[in-house]
N, C-alpha and C positions, 0 to 999 in steps of 0.2 A: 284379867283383873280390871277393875270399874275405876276409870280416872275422875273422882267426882270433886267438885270446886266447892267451897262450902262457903256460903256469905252469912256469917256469924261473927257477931262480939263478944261472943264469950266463951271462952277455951274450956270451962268447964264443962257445958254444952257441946263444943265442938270432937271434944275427948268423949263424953257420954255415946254420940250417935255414931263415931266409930267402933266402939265395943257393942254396940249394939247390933249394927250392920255385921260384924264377926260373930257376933251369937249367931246370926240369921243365916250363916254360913254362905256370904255373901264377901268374896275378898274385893278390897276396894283400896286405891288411893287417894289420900285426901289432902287438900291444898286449901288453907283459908283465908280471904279475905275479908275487910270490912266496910271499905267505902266504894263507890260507887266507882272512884276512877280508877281503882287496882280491878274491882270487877271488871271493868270495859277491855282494861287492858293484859287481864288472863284472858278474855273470850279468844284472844290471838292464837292458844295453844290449844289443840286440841283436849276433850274433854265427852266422858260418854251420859254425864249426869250435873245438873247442880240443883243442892242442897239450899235454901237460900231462907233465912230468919224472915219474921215479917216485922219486928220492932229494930231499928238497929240507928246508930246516934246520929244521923243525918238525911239518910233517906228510909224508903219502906221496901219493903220487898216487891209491893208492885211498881215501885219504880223498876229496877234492878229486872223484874219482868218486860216492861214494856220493854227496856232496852236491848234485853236478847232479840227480843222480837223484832223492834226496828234493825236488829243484823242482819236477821235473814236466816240466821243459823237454827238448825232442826235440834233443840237439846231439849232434853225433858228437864222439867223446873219443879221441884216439889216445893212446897212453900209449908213452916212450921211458926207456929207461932205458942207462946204464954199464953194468949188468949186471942179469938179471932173470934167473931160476930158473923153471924148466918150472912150478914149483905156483904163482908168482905169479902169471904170465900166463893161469895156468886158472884163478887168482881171480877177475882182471882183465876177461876176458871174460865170468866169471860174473856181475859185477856190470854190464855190460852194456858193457863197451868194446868200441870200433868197429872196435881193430888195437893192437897194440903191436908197436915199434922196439926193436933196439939201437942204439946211440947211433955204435957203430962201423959198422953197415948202415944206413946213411939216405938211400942212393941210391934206394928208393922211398918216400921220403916224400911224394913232389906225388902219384903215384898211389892211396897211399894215403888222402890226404887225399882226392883227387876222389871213392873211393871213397866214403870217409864218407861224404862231403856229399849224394850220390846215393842212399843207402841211407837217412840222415834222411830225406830230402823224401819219399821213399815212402810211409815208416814214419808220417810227418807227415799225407802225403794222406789212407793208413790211418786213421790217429786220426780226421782230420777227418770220409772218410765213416761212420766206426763211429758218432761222435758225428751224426750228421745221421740216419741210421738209427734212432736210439734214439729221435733228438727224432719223426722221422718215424712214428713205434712208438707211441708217448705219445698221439699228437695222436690217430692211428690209433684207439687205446684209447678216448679220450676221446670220439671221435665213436660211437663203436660203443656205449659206455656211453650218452652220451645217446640214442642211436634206439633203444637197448632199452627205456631209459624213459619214449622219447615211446611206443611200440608197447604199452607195459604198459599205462600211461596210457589210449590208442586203443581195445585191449580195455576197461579196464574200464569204460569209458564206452556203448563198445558191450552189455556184458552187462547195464548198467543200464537202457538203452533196451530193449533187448529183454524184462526180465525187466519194468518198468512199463508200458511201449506194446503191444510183441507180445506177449506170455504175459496182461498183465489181459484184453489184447484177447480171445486166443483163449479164454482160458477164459469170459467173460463170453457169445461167441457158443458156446460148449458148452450155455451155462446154456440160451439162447433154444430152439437145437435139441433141447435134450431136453424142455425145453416144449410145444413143437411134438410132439415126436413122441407126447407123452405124451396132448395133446387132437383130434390128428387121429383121424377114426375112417376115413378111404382106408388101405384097409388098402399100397396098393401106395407110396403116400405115406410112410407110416412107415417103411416097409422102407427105402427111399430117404433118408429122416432118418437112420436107422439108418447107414448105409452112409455118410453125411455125416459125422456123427458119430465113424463111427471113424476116419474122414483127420482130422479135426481134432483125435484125439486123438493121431494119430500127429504130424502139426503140431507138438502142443504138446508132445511128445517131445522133438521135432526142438530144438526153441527152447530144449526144458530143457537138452538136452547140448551146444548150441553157448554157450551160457551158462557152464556147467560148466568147457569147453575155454576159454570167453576168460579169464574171472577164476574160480577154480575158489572157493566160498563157504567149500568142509568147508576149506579153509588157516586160517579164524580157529580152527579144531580143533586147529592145529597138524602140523607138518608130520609126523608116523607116520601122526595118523587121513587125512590128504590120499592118504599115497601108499598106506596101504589100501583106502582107496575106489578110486584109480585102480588096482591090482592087479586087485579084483573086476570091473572092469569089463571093464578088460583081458581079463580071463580068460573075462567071459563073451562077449565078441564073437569071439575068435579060438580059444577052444577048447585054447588053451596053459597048462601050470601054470606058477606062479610059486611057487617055495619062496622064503620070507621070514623076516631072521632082524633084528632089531634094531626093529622096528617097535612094540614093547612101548614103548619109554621115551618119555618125555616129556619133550620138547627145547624152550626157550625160546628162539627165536632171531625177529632183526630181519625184519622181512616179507621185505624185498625178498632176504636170504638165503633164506629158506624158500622163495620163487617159484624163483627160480635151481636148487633144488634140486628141487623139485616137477617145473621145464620137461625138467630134467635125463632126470630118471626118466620122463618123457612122450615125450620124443624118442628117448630108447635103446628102450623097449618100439614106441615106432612104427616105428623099422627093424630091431628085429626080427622083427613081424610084416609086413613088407614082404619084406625083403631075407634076413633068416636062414635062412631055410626049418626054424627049432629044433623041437623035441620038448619041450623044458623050459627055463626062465630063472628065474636067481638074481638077487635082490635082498636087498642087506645098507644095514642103516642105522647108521654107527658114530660114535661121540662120543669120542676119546682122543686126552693130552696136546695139548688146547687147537686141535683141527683137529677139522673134524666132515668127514667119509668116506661117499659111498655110493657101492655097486659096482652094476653091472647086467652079467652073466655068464649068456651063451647057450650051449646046445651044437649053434649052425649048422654053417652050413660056412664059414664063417670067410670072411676078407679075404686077396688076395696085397698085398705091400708098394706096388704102386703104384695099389690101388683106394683108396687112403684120400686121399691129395692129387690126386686123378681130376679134370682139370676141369669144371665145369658139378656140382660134388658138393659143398656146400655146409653139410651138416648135424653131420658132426664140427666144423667151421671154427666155426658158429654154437655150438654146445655151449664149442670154449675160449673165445669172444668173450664171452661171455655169464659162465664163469665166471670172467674174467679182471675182468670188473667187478665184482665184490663178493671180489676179491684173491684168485681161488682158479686151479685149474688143473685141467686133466682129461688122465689119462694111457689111451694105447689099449694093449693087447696083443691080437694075432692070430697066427692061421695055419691054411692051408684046411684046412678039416676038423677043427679044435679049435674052430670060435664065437670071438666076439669080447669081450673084456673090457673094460668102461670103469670108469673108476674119479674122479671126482669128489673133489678134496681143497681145504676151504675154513675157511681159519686162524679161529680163531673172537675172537684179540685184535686181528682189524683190523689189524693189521703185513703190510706186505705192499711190496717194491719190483718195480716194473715189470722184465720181464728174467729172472722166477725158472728155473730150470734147469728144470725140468719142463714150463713152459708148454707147451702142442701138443706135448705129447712122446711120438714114435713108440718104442714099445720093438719090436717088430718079432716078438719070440719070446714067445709067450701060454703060459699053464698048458696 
C-alpha cells in the first residue's frame, strides 16, 4: 500500500483524489497537510508519494517543491492545480516535479502516481549504486596508495642492501683482484684478472643503476637535478634527444610528491622507448597558480582510442594510481601518427576530493 502525503486545502478535493486513486485500483494511504511547517515536518516519516496542490493559503506548491528537494529526499511530487499556465508547469518540472494535474483532468491520477513511485525507486537505486561506487572508488584508492607505499618502502630497503652488502662487497673484491693482478708475475694469469676484473666492474655498474632505478639518491638534489640526471641517461642509452624546458628552477616540494613525479617522468620516457618508435621527446617542468605540471610529449606514432584501456596494459592505469595518491591526476592526449602527450597535474595546497573531473582522463584528440 502507497503512503502518500497530500498538501491540500480542501477536504473536498482531498476526498475526491482518494476515490479516485481506488478507482484506479491503486491502494493508498493518505495523510493531509496544509502549510508549509506541518509539510517540512511530515517529511520526518516516511512516505512513498506526495500529492501536493499548486494554490494553497500561504505558499505555492513550488515552494513545498523546492523544499523536499533542499532535503535531499528521493519522493516523487505530483503537483495539481485549478489552473496552471504552460510557464508554471515548465517551472515545475524544472525544479524536479514528477507530473502535474489539472484539477479538472484527474482521471490519470493512480497512473500517474504509479508512475512516480517507479521512477523514484530507480532514481533511488541510481543513488544508491553511485554511492557504493564512490565508496568502492575511496577504498580502491586507498588500497592502491598504500601498496605504492609499502613498494616505495620495499625499493628503498632494497637499494640499501644492495648499496652496503652488494656494492661494499664488489668493490672490496675489485680491491683483491687488482692486487692480485698487480703481484702476479703468469703473465696469462693477469690477463685473466684483467678480464675478471672488468665483469666485476660491469657488476658494479649493474648494482649502481638498479640502485638508482629503486630509490634514485640525486631526489635529495631535488626534483629538476633528478629528472636531469634521468634525461642524460635516457638519452645516452636510447640515442633519443629530449628538449627540456623548466628544469632550471628550484622546487621545494614533499618527497613522496617529488618521487610521484620523478616515477612519472620514468614511466612516460620508458614507453616511449619501448613503444613510441620517436625521433625526439619533450619534457617541461612547470610550477603555476598553486599546481605543479609536467608534460612528457613524443613525436611517435601515437595511440588509437582503444590501445589505452587495452587489457593486460597496465602502465597508463598505474601512472593515474599513483598520482591520484598525492591528489593529482594525469591527462593523455593522442592520435596515430602525432605521439602521445601526458601531462601530469598535482595541486601543491593539498586540497584535493576523490572524483576530480580529469582523473584518467582520455581526451582523445592530441596537438
Amino acid at each position: 500500500m502507497l503512503r502518500v502525503l497530500h498538501v491540500e486545502d480542501s477536504e473536498v478535493d482531498h476526498l475526491r483524489m482518494q476515490a479516485l486513486v481506488r478507482q484506479a485500483g491503486l491502494p493508498a494511504e493518505w495523510t493531509r497537510v496544509e502549510t508549509l511547517a506541518d509539510f517540512a515536518a511530515a517529511l520526518d516519516q516516511d512516505w512513498d508519494a506526495v500529492v501536493c496542490d499548486y494554490q494553497l493559503p500561504e505558499h505555492s506548491g513550488l515552494d513545498m517543491l523546492r523544499h523536499l528537494r533542499a532535503s535531499g529526499r528521493v519522493l516523487p511530487f505530483v503537483l495539481v492545480s485549478g489552473e496552471i499556465g504552460e510557464d508554471v508547469a515548465v517551472a515545475a518540472m524544472r525544479e524536479g516535479a514528477s507530473d502535474y494535474l489539472l484539477k479538472s483532468r484527474l482521471a490519470r491520477l493512480g497512473p500517474a502516481l504509479q508512475q512516480a513511485v517507479k521512477a523514484a525507486e530507480a532514481e533511488r537505486s541510481r543513488r544508491a549504486a553511485d554511492a557504493a561506487l564512490r565508496e568502492s572508488t575511496r577504498r580502491l584508492q586507498e588500497l592502491t596508495a598504500h601498496l605504492q607505499q609499502h613498494i616505495e618502502a620495499e625499493r628503498a630497503a632494497l637499494a640499501r642492501e644492495l648499496h652496503d652488502d652488494v656494492g661494499s662487497g664488489l668493490t672490496a673484491l675489485k680491491y683483491e683482484l687488482g692486487w692480485l693482478q698487480r703481484h702476479l708475475e703468469d703473465a696469462p694469469l693477469r690477463e685473466r684478472t684483467e678480464r675478471a676484473i672488468e665483469t666485476l666492474n660491469a657488476a658494479i655498474e649493474a648494482s649502481r643503476r638498479l640502485m638508482e632505478n629503486l630509490r634514485p639518491p640525486i631526489l635529495q638534489e631535488g626534483l629538476a637535478a633528478a629528472l636531469q640526471w634521468l634525461v642524460q641517461d635516457f638519452e645516452r642509452r636510447h640515442g633519443l634527444t629530449v628538449l627540456c624546458a623548466g628544469l632550471d628552477q628550484e622546487l621545494e616540494l614533499p618527497e613522496a610528491l617529488a618521487l610521484v613525479a620523478y616515477r612519472f617522468v620514468q614511466e612516460a620516457l620508458h614507453n616511449v622507448a619501448k613503444h613510441a618508435q620517436a625521433s625526439q621527446v619533450q619534457l617541461e617542468l612547470q610550477c603555476a597558480s598553486g599546481v605543479l605540471g609536467v608534460e612528457v610529449h613524443d613525436d611517435g606514432r601515437g595511440m588509437e582510442a582503444n590501445e589505452v584501456d587495452k587489457p593486460g596494459r597496465f602502465g597508463l592505469r598505474g601512472l593515474q594510481e599513483r598520482a591520484a595518491s598525492v591528489g593529482g591526476w594525469v591527462d593523455l592526449s593522442t592520435r596515430p601518427g602525432r605521439g602521445v602527450h601526458l601531462v601530469l597535474s598535482i595541486p601543491l595546497d593539498g586540497r584535493w576530493e576523490p572524483g576530480h573531473p580529469s582523473d584518467a582522463a582520455w581526451l582523445g584528440e592530441g596537438a
